[in-house]
PDBQT receptor file of N, H, CA, C and O in Angstrom, charges set to zero:
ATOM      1  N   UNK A   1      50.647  40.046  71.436  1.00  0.00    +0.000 N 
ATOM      2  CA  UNK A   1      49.280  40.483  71.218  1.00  0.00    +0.000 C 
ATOM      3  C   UNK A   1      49.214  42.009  71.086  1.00  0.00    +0.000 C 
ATOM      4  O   UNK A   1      48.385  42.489  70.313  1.00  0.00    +0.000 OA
ATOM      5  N   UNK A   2      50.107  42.876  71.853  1.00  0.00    +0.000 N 
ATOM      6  H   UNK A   2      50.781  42.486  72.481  1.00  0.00    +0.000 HD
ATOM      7  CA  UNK A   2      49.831  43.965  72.064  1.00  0.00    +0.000 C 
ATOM      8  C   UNK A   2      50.329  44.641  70.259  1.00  0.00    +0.000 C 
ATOM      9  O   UNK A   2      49.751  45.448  69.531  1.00  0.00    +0.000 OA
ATOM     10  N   UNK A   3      51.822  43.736  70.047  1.00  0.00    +0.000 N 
ATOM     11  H   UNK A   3      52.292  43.081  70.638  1.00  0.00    +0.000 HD
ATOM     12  CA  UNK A   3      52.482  44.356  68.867  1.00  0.00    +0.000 C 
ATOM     13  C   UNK A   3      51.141  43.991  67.805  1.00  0.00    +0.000 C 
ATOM     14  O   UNK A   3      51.304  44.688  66.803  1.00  0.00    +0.000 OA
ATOM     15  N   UNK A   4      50.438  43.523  67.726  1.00  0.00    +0.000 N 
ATOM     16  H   UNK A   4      50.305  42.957  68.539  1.00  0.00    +0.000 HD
ATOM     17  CA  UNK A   4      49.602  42.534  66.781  1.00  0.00    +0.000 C 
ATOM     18  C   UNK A   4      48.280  43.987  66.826  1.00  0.00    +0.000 C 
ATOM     19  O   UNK A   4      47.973  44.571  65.787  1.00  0.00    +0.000 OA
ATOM     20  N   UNK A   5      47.810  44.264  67.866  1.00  0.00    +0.000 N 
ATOM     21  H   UNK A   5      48.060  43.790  68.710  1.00  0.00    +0.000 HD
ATOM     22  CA  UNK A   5      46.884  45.182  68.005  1.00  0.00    +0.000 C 
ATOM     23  C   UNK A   5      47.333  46.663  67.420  1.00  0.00    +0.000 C 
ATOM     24  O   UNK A   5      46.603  47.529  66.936  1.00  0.00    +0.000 OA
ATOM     25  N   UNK A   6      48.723  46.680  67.611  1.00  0.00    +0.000 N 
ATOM     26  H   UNK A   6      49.316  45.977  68.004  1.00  0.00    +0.000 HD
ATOM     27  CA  UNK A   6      49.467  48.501  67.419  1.00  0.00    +0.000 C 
ATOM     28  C   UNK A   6      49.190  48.273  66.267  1.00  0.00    +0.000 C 
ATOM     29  O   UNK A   6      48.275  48.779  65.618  1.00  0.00    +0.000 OA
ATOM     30  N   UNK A   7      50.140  47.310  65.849  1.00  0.00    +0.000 N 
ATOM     31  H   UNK A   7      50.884  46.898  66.377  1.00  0.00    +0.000 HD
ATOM     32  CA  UNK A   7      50.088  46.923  63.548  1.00  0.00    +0.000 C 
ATOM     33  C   UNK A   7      48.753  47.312  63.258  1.00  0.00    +0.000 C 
ATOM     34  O   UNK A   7      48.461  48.251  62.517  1.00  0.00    +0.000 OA
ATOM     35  N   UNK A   8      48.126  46.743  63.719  1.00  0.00    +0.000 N 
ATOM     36  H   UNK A   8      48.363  45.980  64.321  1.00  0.00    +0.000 HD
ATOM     37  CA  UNK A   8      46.332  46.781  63.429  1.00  0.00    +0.000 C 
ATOM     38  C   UNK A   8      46.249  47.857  63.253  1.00  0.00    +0.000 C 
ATOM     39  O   UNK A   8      46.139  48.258  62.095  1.00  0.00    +0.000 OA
ATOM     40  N   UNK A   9      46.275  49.004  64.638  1.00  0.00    +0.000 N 
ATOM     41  H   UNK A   9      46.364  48.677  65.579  1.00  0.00    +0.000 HD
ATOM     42  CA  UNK A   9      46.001  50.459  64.437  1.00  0.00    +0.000 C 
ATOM     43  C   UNK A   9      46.785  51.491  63.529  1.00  0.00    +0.000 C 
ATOM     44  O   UNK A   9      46.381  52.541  63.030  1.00  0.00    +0.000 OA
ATOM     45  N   UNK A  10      48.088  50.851  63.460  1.00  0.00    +0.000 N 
ATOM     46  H   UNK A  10      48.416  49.998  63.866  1.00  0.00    +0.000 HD
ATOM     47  CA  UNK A  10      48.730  51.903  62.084  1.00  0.00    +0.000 C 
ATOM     48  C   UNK A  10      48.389  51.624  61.115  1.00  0.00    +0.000 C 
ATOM     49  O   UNK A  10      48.132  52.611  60.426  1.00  0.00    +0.000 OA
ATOM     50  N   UNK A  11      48.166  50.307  60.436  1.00  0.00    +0.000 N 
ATOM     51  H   UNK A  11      48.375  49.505  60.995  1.00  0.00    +0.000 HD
ATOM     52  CA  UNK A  11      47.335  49.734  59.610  1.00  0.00    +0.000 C 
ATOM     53  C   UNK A  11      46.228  50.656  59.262  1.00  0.00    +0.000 C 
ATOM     54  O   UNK A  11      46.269  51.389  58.274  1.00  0.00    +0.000 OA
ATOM     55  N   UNK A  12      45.260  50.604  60.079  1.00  0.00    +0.000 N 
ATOM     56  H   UNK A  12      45.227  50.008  60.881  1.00  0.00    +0.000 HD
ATOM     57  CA  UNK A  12      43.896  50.888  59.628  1.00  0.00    +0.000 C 
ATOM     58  C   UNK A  12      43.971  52.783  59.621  1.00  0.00    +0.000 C 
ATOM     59  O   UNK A  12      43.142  53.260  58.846  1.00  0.00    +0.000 OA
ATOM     60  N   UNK A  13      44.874  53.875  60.402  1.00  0.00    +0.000 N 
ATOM     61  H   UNK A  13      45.547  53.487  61.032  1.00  0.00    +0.000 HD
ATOM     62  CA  UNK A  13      45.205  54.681  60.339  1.00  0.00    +0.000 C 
ATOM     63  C   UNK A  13      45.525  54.997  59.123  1.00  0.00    +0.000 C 
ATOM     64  O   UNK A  13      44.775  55.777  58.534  1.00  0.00    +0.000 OA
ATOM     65  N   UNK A  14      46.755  54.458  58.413  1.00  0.00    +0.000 N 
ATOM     66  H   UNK A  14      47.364  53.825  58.892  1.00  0.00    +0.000 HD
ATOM     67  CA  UNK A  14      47.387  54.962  57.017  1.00  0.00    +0.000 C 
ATOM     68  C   UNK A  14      46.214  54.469  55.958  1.00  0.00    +0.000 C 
ATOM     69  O   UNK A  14      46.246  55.136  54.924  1.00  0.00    +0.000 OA
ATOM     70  N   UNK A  15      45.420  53.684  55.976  1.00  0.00    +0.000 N 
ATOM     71  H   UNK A  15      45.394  53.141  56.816  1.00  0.00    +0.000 HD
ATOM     72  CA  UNK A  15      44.402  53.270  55.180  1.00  0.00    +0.000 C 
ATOM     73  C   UNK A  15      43.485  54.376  55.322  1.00  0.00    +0.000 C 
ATOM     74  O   UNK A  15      43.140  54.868  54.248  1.00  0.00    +0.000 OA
ATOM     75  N   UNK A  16      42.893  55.010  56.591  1.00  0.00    +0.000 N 
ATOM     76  H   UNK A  16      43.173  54.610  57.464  1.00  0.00    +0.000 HD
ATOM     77  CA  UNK A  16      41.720  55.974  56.241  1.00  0.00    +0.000 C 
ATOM     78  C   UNK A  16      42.559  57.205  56.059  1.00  0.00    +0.000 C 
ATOM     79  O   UNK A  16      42.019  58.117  55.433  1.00  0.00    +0.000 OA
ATOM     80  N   UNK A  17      44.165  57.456  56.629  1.00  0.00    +0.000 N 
ATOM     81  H   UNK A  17      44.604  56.715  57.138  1.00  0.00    +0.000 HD
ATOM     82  CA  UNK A  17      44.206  58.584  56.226  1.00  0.00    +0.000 C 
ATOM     83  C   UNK A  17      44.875  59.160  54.359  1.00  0.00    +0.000 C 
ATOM     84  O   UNK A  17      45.374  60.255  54.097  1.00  0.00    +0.000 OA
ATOM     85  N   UNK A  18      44.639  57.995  53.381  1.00  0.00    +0.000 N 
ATOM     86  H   UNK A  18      44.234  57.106  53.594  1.00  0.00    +0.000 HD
ATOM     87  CA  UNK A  18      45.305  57.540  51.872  1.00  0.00    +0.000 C 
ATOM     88  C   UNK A  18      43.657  58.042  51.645  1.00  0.00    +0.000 C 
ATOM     89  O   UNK A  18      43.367  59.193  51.319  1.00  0.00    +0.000 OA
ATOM     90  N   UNK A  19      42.846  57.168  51.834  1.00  0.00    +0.000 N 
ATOM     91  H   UNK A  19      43.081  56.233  52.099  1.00  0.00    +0.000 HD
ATOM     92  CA  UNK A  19      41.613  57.498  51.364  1.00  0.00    +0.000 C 
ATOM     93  C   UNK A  19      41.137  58.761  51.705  1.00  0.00    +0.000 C 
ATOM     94  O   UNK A  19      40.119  59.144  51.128  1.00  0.00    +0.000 OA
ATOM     95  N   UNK A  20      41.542  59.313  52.333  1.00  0.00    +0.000 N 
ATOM     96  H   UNK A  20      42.368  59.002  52.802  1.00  0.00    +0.000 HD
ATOM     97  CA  UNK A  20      40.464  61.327  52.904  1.00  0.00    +0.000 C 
ATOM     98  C   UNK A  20      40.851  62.174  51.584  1.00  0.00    +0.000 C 
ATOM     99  O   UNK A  20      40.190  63.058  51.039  1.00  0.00    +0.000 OA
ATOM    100  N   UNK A  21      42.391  61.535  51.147  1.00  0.00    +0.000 N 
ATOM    101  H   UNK A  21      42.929  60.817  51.590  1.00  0.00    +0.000 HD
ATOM    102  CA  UNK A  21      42.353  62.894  50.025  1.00  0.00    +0.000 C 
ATOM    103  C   UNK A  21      41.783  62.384  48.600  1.00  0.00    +0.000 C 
ATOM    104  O   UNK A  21      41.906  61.306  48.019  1.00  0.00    +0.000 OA
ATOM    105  N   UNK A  22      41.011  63.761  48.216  1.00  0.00    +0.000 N 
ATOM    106  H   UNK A  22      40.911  64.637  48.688  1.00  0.00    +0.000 HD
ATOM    107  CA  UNK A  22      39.938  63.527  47.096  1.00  0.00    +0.000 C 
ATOM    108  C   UNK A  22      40.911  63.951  46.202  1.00  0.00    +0.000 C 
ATOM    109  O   UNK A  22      41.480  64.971  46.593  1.00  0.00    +0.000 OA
ATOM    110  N   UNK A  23      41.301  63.517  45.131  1.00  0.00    +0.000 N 
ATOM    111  H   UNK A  23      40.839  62.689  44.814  1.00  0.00    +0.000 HD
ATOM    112  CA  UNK A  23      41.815  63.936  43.828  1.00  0.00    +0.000 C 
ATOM    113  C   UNK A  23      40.958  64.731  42.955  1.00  0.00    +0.000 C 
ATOM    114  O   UNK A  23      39.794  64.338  42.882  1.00  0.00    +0.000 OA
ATOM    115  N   UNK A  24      41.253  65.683  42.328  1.00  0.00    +0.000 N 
ATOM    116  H   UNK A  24      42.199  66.002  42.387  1.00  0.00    +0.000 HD
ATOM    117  CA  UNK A  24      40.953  66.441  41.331  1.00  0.00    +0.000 C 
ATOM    118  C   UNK A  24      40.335  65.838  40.320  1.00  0.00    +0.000 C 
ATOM    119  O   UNK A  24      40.739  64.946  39.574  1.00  0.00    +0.000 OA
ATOM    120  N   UNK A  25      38.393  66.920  40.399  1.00  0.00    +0.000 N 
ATOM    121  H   UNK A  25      38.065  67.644  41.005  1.00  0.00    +0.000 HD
ATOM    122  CA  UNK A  25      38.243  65.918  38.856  1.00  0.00    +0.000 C 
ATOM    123  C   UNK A  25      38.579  66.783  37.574  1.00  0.00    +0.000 C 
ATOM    124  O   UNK A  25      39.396  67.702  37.618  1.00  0.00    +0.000 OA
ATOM    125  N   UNK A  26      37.855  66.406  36.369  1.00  0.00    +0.000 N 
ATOM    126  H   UNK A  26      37.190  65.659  36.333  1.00  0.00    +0.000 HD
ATOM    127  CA  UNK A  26      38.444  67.056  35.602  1.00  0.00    +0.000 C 
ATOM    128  C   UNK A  26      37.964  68.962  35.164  1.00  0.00    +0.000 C 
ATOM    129  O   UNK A  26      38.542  69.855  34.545  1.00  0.00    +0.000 OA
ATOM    130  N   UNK A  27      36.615  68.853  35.900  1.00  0.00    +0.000 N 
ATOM    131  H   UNK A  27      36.146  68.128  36.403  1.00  0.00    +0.000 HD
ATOM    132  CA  UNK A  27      36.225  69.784  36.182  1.00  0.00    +0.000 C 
ATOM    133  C   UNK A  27      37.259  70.999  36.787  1.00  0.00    +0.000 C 
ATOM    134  O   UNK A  27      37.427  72.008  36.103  1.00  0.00    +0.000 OA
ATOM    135  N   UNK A  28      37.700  70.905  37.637  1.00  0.00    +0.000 N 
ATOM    136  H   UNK A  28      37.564  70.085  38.193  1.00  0.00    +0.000 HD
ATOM    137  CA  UNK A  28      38.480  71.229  38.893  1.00  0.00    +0.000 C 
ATOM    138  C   UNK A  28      39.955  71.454  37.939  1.00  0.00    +0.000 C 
ATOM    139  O   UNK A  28      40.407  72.591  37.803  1.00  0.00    +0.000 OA
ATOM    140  N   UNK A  29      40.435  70.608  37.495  1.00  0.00    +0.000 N 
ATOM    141  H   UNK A  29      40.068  69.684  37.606  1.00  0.00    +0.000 HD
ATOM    142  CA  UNK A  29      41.339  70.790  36.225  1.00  0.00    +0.000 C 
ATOM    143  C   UNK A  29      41.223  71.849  35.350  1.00  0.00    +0.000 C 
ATOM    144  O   UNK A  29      42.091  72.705  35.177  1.00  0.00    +0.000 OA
ATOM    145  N   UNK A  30      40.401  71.807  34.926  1.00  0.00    +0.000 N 
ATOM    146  H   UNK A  30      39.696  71.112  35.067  1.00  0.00    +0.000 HD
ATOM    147  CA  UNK A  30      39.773  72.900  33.856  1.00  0.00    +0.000 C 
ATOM    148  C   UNK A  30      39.447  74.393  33.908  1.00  0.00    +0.000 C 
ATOM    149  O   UNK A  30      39.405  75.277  33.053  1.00  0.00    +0.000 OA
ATOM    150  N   UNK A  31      39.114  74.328  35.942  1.00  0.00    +0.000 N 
ATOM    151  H   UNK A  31      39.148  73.610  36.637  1.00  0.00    +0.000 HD
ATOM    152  CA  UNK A  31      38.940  75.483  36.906  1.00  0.00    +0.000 C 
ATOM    153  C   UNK A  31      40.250  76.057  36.410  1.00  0.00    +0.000 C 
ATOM    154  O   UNK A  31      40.572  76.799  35.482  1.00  0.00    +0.000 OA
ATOM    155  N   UNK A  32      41.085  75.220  37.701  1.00  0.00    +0.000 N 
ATOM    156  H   UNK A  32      40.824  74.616  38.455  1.00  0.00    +0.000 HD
ATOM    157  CA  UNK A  32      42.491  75.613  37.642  1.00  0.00    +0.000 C 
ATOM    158  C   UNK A  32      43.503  75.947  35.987  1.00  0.00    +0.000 C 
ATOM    159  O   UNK A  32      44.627  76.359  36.275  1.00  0.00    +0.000 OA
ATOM    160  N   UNK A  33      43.353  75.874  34.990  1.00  0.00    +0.000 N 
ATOM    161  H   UNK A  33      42.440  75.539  34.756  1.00  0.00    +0.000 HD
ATOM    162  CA  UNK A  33      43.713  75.755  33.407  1.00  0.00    +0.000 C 
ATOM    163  C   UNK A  33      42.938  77.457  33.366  1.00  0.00    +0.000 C 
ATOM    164  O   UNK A  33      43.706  78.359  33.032  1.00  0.00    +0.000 OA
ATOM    165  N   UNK A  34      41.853  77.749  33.610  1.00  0.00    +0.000 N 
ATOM    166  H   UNK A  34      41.229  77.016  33.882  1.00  0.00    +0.000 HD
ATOM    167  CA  UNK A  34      41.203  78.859  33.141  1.00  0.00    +0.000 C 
ATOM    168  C   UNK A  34      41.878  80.255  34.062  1.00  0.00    +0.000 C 
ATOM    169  O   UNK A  34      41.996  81.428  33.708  1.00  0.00    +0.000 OA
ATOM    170  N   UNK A  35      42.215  79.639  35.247  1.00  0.00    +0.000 N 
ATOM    171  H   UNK A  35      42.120  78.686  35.534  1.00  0.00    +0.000 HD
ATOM    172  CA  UNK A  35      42.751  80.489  36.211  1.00  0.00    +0.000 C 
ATOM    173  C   UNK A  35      44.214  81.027  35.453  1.00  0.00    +0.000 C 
ATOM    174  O   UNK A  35      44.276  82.159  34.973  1.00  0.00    +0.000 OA
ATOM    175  N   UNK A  36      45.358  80.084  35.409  1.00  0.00    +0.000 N 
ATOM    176  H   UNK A  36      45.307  79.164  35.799  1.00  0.00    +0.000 HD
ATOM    177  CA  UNK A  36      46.911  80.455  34.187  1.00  0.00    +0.000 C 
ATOM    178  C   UNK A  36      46.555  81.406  33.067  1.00  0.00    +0.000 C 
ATOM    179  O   UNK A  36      47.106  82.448  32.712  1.00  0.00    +0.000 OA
ATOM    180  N   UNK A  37      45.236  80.629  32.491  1.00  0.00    +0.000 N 
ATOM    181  H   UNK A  37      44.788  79.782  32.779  1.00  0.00    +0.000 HD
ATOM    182  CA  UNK A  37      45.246  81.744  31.008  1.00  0.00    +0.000 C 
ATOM    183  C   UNK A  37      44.890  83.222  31.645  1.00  0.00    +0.000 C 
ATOM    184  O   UNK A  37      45.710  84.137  31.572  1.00  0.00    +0.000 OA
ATOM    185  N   UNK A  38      43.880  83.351  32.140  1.00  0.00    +0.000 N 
ATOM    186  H   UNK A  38      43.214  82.608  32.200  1.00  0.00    +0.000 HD
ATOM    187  CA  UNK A  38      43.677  84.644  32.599  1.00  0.00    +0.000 C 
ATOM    188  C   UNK A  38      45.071  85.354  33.353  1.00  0.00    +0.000 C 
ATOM    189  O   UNK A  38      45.473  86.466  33.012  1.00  0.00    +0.000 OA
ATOM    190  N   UNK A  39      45.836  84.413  34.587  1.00  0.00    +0.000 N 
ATOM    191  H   UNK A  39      45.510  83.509  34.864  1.00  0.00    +0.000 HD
ATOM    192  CA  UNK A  39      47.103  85.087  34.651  1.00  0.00    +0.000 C 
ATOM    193  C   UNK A  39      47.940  85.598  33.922  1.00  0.00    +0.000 C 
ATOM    194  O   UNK A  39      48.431  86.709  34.124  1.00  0.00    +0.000 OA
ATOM    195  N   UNK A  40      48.282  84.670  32.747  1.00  0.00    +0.000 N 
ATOM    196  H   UNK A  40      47.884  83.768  32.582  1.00  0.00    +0.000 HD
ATOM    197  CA  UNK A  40      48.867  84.704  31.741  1.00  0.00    +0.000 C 
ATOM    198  C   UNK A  40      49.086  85.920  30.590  1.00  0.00    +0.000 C 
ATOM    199  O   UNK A  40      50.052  86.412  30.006  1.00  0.00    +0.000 OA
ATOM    200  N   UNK A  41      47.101  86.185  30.613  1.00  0.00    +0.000 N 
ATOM    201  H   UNK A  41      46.316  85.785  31.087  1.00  0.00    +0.000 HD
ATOM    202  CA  UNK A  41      46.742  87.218  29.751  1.00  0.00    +0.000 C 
ATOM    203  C   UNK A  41      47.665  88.191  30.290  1.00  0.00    +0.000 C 
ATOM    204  O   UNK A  41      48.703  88.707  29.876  1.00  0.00    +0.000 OA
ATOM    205  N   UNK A  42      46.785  88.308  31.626  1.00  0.00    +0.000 N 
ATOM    206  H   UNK A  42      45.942  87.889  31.963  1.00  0.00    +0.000 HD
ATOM    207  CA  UNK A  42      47.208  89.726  32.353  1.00  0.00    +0.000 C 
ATOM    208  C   UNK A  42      48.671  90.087  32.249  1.00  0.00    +0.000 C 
ATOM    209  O   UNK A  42      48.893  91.127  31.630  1.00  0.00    +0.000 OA
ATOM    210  N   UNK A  43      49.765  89.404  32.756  1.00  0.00    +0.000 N 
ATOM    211  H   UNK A  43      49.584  88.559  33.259  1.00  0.00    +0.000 HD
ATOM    212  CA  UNK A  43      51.062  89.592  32.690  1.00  0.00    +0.000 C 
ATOM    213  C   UNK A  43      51.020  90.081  31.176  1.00  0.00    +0.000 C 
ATOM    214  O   UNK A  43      51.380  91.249  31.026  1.00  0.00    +0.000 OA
ATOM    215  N   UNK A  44      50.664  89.431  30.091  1.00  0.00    +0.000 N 
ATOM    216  H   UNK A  44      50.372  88.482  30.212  1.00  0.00    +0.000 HD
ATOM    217  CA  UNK A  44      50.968  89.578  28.640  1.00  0.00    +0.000 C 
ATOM    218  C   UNK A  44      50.740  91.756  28.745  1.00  0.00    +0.000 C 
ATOM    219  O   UNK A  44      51.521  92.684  28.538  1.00  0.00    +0.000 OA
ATOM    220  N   UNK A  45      49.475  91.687  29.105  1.00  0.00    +0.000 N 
ATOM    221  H   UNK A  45      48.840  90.933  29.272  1.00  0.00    +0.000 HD
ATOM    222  CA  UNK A  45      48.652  92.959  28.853  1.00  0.00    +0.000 C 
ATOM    223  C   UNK A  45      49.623  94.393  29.575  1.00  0.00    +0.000 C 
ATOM    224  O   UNK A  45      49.510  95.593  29.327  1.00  0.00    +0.000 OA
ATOM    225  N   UNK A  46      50.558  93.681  30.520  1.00  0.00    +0.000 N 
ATOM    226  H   UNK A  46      50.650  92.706  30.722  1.00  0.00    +0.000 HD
ATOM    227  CA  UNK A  46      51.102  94.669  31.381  1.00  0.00    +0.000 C 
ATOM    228  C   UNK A  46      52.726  94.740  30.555  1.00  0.00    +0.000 C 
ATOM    229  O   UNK A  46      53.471  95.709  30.406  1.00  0.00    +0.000 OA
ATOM    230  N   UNK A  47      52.819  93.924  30.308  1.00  0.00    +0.000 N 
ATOM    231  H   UNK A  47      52.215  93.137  30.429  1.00  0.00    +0.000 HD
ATOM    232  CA  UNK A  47      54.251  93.615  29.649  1.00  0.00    +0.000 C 
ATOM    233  C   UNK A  47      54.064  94.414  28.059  1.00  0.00    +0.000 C 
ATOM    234  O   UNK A  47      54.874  95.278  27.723  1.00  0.00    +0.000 OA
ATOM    235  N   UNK A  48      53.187  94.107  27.374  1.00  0.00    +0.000 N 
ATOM    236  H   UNK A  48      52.529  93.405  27.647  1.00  0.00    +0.000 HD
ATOM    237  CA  UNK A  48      52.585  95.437  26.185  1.00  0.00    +0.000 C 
ATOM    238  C   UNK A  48      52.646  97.159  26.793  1.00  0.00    +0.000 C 
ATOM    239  O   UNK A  48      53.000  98.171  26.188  1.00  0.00    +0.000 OA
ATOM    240  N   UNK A  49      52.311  97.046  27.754  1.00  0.00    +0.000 N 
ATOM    241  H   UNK A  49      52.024  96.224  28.245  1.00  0.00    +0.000 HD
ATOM    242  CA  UNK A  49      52.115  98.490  28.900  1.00  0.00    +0.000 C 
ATOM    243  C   UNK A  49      53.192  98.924  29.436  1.00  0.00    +0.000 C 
ATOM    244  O   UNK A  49      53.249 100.094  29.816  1.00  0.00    +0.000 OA
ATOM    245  N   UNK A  50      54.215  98.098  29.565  1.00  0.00    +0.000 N 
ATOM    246  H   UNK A  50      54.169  97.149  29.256  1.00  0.00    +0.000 HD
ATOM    247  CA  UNK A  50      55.559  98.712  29.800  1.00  0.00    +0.000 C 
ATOM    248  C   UNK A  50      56.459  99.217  28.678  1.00  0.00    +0.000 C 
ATOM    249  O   UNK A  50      57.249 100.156  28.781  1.00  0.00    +0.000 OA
ATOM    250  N   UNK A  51      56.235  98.457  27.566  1.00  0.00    +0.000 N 
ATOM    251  H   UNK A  51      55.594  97.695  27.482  1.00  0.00    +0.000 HD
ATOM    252  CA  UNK A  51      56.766  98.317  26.476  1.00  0.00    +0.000 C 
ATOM    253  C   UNK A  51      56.770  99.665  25.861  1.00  0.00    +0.000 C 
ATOM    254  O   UNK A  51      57.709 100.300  25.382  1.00  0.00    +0.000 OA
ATOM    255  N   UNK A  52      55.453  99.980  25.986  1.00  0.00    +0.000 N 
ATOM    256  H   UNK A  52      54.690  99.465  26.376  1.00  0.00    +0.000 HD
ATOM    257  CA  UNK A  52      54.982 101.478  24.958  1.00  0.00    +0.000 C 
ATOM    258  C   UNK A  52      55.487 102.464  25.862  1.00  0.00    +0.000 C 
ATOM    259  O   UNK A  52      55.905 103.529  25.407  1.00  0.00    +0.000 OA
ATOM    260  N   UNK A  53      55.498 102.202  27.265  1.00  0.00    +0.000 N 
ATOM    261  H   UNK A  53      55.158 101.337  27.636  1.00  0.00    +0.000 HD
ATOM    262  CA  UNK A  53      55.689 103.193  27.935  1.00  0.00    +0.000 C 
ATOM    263  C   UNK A  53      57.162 103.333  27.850  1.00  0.00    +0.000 C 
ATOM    264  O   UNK A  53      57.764 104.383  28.078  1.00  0.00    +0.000 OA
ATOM    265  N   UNK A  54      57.866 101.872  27.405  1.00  0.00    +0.000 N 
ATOM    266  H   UNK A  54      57.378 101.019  27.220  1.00  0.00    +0.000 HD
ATOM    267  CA  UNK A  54      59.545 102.756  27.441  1.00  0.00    +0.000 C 
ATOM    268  C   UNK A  54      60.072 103.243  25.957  1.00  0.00    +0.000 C 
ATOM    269  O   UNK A  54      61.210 103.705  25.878  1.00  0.00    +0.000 OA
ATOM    270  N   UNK A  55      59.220 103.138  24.745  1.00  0.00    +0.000 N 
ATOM    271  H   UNK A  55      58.295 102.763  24.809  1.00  0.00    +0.000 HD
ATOM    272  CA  UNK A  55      58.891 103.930  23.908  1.00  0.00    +0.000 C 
ATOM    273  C   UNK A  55      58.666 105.070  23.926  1.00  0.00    +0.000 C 
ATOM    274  O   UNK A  55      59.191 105.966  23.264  1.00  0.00    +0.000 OA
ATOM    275  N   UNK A  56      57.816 105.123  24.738  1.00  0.00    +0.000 N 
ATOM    276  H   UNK A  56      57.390 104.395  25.276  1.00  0.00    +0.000 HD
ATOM    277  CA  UNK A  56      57.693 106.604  24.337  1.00  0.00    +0.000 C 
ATOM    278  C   UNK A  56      58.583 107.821  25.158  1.00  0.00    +0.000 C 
ATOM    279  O   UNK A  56      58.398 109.029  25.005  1.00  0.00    +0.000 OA
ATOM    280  N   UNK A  57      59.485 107.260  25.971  1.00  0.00    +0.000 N 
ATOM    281  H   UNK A  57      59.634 106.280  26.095  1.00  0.00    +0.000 HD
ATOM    282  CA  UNK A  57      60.290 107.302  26.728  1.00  0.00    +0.000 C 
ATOM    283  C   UNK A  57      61.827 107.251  26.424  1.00  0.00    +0.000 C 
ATOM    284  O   UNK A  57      62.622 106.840  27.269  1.00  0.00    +0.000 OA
ATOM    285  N   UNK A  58      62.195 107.665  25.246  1.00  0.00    +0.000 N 
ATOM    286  H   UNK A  58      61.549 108.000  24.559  1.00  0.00    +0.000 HD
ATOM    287  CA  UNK A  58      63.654 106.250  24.819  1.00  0.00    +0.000 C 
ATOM    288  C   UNK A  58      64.855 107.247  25.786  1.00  0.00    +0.000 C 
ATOM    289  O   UNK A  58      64.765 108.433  26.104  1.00  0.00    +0.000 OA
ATOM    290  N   UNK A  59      65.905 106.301  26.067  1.00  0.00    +0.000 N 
ATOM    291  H   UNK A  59      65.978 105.337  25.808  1.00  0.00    +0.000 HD
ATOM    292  CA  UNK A  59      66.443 106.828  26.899  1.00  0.00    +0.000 C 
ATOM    293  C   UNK A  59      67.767 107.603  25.837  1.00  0.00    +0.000 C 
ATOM    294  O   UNK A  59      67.867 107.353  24.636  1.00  0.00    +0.000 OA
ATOM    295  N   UNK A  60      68.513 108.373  26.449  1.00  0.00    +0.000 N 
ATOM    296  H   UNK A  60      68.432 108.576  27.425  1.00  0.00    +0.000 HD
ATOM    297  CA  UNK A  60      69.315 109.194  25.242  1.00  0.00    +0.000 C 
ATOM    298  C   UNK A  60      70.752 108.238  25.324  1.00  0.00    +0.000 C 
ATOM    299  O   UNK A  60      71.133 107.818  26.417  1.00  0.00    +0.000 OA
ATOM    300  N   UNK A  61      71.291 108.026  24.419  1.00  0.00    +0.000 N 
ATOM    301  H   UNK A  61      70.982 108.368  23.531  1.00  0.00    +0.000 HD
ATOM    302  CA  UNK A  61      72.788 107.821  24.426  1.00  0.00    +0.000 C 
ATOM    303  C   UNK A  61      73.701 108.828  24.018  1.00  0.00    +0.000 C 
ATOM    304  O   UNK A  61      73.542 109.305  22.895  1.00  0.00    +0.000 OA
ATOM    305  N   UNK A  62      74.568 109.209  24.688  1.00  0.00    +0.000 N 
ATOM    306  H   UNK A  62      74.697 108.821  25.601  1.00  0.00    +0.000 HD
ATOM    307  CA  UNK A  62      75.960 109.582  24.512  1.00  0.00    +0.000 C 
ATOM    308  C   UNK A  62      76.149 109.439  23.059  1.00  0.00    +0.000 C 
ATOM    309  O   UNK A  62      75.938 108.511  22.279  1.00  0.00    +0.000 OA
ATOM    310  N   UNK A  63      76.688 110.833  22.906  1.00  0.00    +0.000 N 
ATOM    311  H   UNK A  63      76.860 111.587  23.541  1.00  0.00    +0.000 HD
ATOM    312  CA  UNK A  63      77.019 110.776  21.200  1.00  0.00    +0.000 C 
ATOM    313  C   UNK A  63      78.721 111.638  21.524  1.00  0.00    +0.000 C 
ATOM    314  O   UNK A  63      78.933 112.578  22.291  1.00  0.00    +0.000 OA
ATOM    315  N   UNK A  64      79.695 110.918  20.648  1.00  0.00    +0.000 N 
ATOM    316  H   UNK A  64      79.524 110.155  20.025  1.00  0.00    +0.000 HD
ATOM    317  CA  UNK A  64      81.097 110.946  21.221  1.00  0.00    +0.000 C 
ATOM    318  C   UNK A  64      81.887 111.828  19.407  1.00  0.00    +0.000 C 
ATOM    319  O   UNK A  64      83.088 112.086  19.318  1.00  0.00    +0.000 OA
TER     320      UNK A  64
């Protein structure tokens, strides 16, 4: 009886604790998608910004 009652309670445990997590709607998707591009940009915008800066910068080589 007792093993019959524990089952019960892990039972009904893993059942409410499967159901608490809310999945992503697509909204929330779309959040997160807008968040990358803007990262994305930015890295792009800084990576242009290094670029010019080691342009205008060039380093000298050895002439033999």
């Amino acid at each position: 009886m007792k093993t019959a009652i524990l089952a019960f309670c892990l039972i009904a445990t893993l059942t409410l604790v499967g159901c608490a997590s809310k999945p992503q709607t697509f909204g929330d998707q779309l959040s997160d998608g807008h968040k990358h591009v803007d990262s994305s940009k930015q890295q792009m915008l800084n990576s242009e910004a290094d670029y010019q800066k080691m342009r205008q910068t060039p380093v000298l080589t050895p002439t033999y």
